[in-house]
C-alpha positions in Angstrom: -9.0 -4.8 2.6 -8.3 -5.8 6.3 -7.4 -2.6 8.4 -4.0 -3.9 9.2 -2.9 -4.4 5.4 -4.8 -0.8 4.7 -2.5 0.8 7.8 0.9 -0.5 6.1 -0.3 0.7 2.5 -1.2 4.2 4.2 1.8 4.3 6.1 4.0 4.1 3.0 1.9 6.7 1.2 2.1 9.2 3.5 6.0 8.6 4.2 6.5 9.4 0.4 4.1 12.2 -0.1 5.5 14.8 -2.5 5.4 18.7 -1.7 5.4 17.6 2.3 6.3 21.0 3.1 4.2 22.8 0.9 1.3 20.7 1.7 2.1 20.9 5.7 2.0 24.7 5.6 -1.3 24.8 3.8 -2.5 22.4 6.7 -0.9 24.6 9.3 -2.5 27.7 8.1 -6.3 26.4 7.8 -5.7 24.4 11.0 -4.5 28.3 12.4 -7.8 29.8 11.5 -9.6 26.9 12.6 -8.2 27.5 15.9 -9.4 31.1 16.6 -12.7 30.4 17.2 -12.2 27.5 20.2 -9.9 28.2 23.6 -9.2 24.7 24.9 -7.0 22.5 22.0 -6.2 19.6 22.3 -3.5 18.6 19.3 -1.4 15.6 18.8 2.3 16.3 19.0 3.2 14.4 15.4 5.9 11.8 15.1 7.7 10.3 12.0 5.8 11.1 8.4 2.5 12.4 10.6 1.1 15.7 9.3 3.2 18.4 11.6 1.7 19.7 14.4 4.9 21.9 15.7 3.9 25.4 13.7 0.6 24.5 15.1 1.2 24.6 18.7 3.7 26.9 18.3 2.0 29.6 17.4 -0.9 28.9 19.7 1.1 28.1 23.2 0.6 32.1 23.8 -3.0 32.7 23.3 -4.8 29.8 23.9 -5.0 26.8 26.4 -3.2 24.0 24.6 -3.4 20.3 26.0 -1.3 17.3 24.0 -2.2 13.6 24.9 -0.3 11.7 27.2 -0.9 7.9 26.6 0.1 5.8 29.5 1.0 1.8 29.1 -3.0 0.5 28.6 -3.5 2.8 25.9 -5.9 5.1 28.1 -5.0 8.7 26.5 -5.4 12.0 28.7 -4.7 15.6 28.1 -1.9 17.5 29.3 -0.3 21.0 29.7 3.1 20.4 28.0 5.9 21.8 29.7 7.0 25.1 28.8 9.2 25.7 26.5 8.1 23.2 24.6 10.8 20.8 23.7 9.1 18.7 20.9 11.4 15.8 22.2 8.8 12.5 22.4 9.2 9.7 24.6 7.5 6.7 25.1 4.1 6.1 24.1 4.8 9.4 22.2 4.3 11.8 25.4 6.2 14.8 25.7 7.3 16.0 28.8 4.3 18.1 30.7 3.7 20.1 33.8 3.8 17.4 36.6 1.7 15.0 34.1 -1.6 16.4 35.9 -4.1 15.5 34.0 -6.9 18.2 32.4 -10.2 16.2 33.3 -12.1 18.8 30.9 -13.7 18.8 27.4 -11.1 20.9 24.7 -13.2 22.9 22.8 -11.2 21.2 19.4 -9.6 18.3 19.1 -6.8 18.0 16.6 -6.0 14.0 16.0 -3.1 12.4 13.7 -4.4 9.6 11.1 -3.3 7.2 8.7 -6.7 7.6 6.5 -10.1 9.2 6.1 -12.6 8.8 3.4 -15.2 11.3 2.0 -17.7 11.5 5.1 -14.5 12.1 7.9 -14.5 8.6 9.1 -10.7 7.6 10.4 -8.6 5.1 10.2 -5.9 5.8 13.3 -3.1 3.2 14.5 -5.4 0.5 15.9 -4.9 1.0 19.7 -8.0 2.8 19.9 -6.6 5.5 22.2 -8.4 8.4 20.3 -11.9 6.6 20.0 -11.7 5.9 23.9 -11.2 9.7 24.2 -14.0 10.9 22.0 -16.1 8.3 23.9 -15.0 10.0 27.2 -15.0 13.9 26.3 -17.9 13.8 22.9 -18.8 17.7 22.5 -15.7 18.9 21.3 -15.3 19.6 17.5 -13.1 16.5 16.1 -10.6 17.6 13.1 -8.1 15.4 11.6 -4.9 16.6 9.7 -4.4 15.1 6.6 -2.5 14.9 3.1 -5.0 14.5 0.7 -3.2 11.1 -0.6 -4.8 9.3 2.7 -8.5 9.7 1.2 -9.3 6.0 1.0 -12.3 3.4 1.8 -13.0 2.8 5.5 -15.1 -0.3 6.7 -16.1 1.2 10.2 -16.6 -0.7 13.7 -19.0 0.2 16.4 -16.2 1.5 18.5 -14.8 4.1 15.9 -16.3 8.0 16.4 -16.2 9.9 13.0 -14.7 13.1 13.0 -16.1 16.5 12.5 -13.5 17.5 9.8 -10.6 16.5 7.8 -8.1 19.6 6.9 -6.0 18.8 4.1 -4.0 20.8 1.8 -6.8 21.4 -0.5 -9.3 22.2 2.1 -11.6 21.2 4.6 -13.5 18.2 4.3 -17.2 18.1 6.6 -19.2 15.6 8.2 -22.5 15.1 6.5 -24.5 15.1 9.2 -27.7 14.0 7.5 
């Protein structure tokens, strides 16, 4: 299946995923204890039916040094400091609003990216632009977890350009990278 028919079938089934709540809060909480281990985070603010990010950051504004993407018109992603308190209110290209959009030019210790499907060995199939691959390309050392429902497993025919991530947490547990 072609990746665009494969992103509208995904779409759907994450939009009518049943338990959402239930299923984000498992998420949230593995996602949580993740987290304690790394000091730089870089997570996605989600939009529409993606898994919720907002307990996430939330809880970890206070202790740690969050950074959220800010995607400017040619798809190029950065991180930012979001502005405090922390609104939640997107805008185009889904930024929220930061501190003076200045740009952190550092590797995040853990990156937390949005999906629309994984398969067994944490490959990703994201929205197409390619704004998260460019990224991984740019800062690689960080560890690379996706959030997922566990209905987005699928098939993934990969291209040069996509980076696999490290882990998948879904609401059943963490999925790893074979490395071998």
């Amino acid at each position: 299946m072609e990746k665009r028919q494969a992103r509208k079938i995904l779409k759907e089934i994450r939009a009518n995923v049943t338990y959402r709540a239930e299923k984000e809060d498992r998420i949230c909480a593995a996602a949580l204890s993740l987290a304690r281990d790394f000091s730089k985070i870089f997570v996605y603010v989600s939009m529409g039916t993606e898994v919720s990010t907002r307990g996430i950051i939330t809880a970890l504004l206070e202790e740690k040094e969050i950074y959220v993407p800010y995607t400017l018109a040619d798809n190029s992603m950065h991180a930012v400091r979001p502005h405090l308190p922390m609104d939640f209110v997107v805008c185009g290209m889904g930024n929220v609003k930061s501190d003076n959009n200045i740009y952190y030019d550092g590797q995040a210790d853990l990156i937390i990216t949005p999906l629309l499907g994984f398969d067994s060995n944490c490959n990703r199939l994201g929205y197409g632009a390619g704004c998260y691959d460019r990224y991984f390309e740019k800062y690689p050392n960080g560890i690379k977890a996706g959030l997922a429902f566990s209905e987005q497993q699928c098939e993934i025919s990969l291209e040069s350009s996509d980076f696999p991530l490290d882990m998948i947490i879904t609401p059943d547990g963490i999925i790893r990278r074979n490395n071998g």
